[in-house]
C-alpha positions in Angstrom: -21.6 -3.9 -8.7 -21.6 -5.8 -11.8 -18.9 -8.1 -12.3 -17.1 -10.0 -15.7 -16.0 -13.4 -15.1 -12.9 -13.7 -12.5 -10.0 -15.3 -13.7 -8.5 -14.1 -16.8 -8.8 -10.3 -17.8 -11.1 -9.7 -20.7 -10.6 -9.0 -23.8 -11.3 -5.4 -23.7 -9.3 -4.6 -21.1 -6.2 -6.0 -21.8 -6.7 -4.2 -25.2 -6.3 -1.0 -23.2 -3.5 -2.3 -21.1 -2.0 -3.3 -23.9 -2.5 -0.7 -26.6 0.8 2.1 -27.1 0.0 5.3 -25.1 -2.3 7.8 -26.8 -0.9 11.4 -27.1 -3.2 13.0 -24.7 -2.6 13.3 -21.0 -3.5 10.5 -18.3 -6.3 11.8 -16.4 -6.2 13.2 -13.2 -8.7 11.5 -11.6 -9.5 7.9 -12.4 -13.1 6.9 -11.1 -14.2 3.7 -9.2 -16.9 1.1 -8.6 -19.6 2.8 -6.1 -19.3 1.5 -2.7 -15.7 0.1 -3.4 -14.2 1.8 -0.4 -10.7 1.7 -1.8 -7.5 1.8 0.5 -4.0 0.4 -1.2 -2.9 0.9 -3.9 -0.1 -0.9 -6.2 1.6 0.4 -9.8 4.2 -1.6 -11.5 6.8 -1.1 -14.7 2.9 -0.5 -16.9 0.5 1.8 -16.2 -1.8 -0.4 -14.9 -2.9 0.7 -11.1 -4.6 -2.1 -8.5 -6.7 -1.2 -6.1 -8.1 -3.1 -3.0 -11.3 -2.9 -1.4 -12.4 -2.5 2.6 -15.6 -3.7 1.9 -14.9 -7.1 0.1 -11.4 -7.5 -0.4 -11.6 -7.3 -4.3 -9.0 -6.3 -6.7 -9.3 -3.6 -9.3 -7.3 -2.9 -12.1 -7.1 0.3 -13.8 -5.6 1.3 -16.8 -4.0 5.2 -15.9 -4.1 6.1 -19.7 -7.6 5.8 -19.5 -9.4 5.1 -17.0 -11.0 1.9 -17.4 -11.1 -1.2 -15.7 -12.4 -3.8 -13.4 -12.5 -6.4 -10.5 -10.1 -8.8 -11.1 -9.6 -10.6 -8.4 -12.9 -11.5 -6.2 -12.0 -10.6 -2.3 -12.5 -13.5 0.6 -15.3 -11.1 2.1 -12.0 -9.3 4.4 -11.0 -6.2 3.7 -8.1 -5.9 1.2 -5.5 -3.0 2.8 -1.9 -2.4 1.7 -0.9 -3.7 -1.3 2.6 -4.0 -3.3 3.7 -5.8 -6.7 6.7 -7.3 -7.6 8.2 -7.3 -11.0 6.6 -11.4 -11.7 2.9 -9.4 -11.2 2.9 -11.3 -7.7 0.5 -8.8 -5.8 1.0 -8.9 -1.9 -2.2 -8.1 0.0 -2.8 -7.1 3.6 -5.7 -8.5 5.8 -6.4 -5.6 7.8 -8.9 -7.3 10.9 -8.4 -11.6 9.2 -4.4 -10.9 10.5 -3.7 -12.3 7.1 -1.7 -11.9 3.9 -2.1 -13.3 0.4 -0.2 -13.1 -2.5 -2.4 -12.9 -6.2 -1.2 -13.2 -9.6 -2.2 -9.7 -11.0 -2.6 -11.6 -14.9 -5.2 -14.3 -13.7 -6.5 -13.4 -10.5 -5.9 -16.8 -9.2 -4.4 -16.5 -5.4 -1.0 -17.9 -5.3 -0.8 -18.3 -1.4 -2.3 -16.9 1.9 -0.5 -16.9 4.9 -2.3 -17.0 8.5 0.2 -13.9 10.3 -1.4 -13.8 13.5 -3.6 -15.7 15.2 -4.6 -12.6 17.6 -7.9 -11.6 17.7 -7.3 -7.6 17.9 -4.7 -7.5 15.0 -4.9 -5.2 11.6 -2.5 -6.1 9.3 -2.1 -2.6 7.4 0.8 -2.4 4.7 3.3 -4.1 3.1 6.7 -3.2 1.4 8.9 -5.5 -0.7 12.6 -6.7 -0.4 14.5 -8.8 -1.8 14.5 -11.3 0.9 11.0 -11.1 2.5 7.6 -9.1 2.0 7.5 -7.4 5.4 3.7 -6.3 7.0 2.8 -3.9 9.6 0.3 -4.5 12.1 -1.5 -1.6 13.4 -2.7 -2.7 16.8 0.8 -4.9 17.4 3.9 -4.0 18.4 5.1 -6.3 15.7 6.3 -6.6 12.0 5.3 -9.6 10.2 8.5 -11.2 7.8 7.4 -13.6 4.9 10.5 -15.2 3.1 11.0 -14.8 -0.3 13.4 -17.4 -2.1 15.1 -17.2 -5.4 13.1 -15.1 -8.1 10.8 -14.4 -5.1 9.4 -17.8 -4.6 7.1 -18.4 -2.1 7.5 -19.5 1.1 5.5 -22.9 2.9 3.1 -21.2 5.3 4.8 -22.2 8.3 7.8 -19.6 7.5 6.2 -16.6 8.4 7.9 -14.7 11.8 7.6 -11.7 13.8 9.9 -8.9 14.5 8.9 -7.4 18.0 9.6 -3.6 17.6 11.5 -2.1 20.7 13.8 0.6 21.2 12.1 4.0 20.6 8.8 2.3 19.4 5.8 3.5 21.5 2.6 1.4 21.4 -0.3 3.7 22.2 -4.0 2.8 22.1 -5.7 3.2 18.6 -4.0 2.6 15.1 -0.2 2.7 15.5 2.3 0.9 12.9 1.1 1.7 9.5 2.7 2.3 6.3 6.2 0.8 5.8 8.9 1.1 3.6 12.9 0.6 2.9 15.6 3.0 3.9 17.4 4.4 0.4 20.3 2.7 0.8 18.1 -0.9 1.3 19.6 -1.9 5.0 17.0 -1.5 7.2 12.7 -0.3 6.9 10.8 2.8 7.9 8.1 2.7 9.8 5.5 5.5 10.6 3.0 5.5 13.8 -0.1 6.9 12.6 -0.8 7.2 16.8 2.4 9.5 17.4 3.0 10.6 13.5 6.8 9.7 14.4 8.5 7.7 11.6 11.0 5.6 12.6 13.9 2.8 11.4 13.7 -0.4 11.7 16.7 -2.9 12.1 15.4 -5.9 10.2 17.5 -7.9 11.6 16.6 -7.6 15.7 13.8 -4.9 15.7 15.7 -2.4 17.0 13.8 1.0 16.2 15.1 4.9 16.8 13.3 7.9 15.6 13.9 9.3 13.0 15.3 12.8 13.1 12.8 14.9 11.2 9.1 16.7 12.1 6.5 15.0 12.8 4.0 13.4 10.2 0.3 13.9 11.8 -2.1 11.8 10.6 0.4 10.2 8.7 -1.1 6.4 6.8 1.2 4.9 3.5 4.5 5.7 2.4 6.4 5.9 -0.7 10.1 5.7 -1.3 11.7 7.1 -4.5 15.4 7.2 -4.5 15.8 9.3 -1.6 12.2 11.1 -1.2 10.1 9.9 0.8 6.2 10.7 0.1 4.0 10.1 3.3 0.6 10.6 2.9 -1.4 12.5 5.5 -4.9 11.0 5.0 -7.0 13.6 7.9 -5.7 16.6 6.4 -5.4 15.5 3.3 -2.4 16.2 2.2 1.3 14.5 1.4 4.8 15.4 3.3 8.0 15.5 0.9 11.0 14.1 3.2 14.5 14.1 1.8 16.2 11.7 3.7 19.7 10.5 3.9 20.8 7.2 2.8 20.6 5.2 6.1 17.0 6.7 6.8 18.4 7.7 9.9 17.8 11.9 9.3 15.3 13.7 7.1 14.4 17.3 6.2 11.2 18.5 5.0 11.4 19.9 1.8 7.8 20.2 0.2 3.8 19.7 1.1 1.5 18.3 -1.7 -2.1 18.2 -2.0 -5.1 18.6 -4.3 -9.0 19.8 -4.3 -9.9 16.6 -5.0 -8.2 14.6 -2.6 -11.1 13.3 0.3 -8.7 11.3 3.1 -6.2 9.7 0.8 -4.5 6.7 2.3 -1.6 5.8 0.8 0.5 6.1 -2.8 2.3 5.0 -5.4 3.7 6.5 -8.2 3.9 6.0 -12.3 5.9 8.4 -14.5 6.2 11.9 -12.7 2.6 11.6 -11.1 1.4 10.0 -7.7 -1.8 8.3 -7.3 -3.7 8.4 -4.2 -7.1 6.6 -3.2 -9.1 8.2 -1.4 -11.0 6.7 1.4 -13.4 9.4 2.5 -13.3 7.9 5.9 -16.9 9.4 7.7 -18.3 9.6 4.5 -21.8 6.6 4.9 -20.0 4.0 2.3 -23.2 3.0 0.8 -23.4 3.8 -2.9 -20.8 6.3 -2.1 -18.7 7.2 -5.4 -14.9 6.8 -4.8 -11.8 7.6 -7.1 -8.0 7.4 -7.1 -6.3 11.0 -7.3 -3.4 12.1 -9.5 -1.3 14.5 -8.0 1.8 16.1 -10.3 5.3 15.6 -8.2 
């Protein structure tokens, strides 16, 4: 893969991500670099998308109006996994296997901080949802949520402040990938978290840990989740599909309401969402990753 100089987007590009929106529609499939291996996904106020890679770690950014873009952030040689944005373009990374997080300034690429989580040897930190207090990680081989402080106009924490919530209650720790994507209840008290092992999503107390199922069906195969007002998107990445949960404001109930899915979805991982379309990567986990062509999904909601 050919890459432009890292630092500053070029010209082009932020001519595109710039320029007003042209009257014809986004496309519905926005292509990326061979062999990328893409997994999280981040979209902000712009339609602007960033993607990370398993291979390298790198960051792409792609313009959604059309389709262009590139690496603008060089990985540390870890996989790059969940990723979420905050409103000052800070763009929180998961480390997957490194048990790391780090925190890159989506206008420069420059790396703002990285924070050591773990210092296990079987760890993979997975995703990562936003709050006003704290970026909060899962850890799919842990029994554990990984809390890094935010301060005022989400400044940065020293390295040293970063703590782990145990997860007990109804939390069961089975062998394989467990804890994956996370989010926020609607009415912002407490995080949901679903086991990819047991497809059971469940709420967290942020506070002390405490976890209880969540009353609704089970989400097989279920990998990143997306919160929008009181809808919950979880994306099914084996079956390739996404589960519409309405849920009530303390996340502690939730009915199915709809099931999602496209022809050109190949194991999606996770989602976000600009204007009324979500946007899924898709992983094509099995698939030898080797030149392989890879592409982010839009999916009408």
């Amino acid at each position: 893969m050919t890459r432009r100089p890292i630092g500053v987007l070029t010209a082009a590009l932020v001519l595109l991500l710039t320029a007003p929106a042209a009257a014809t529609p986004y496309p519905d499939r926005l292509e990326l670099p061979a062999g990328f291996q893409p997994e999280g996904i981040a979209i902000g106020a712009g339609p602007t998308a960033w993607l990370g890679s398993l291979a390298d770690g790198d960051i792409y950014a792609v313009d959604l109006r059309t389709g262009a873009g590139e690496v603008v952030s060089e990985g540390p040689g870890t996989p790059s996994v969940g990723l979420a944005v905050d409103s000052r373009g800070h763009l929180f990374v998961a480390g997957g296997p490194a048990g790391d997080a780090r925190v890159v300034d989506t206008a420069t690429g420059e790396v703002l901080a990285t924070f050591a989580l773990t210092g296990e040897s079987t760890t993979f930190v997975n995703d990562v949802v936003l709050t006003r207090e704290a970026a909060w990680f899962t850890d799919s081989f842990r029994a554990v949520l990984y809390r890094v402080p935010l301060g005022p106009a989400g400044a940065l924490p020293d390295p040293g402040e970063v703590t782990e919530l145990p997860l007990t209650g109804d939390w069961e720790q089975l062998a394989g990938f467990n804890a994956n994507g996370i989010e926020t209840t609607p009415d912002g008290k407490a995080l949901l978290v679903v086991s990819s092992a047991t497809g059971v999503l469940h709420r967290v107390d942020p506070a002390t840990g405490e976890t209880r199922a969540v009353d609704v069906e089970p989400l097989p195969a279920a990998d990143g989740l997306l919160l929008q007002g009181r809808t919950l998107y979880a994306v099914q990445n084996a079956v390739g599909e996404i589960a519409v949960v309405e849920l009530d404001p303390a996340g502690t109930r939730g009915t199915s309401v709809d099931t999602l899915t496209s022809p050109d979805l190949d194991v999606p991982t996770t989602v976000a969402a600009f204007g009324s379309d979500l946007y899924l990567p898709n992983a094509r986990f099995g698939t030898p990753p080797a030149g392989a062509v890879y592409w982010v999904t839009a999916v009408d909601r």
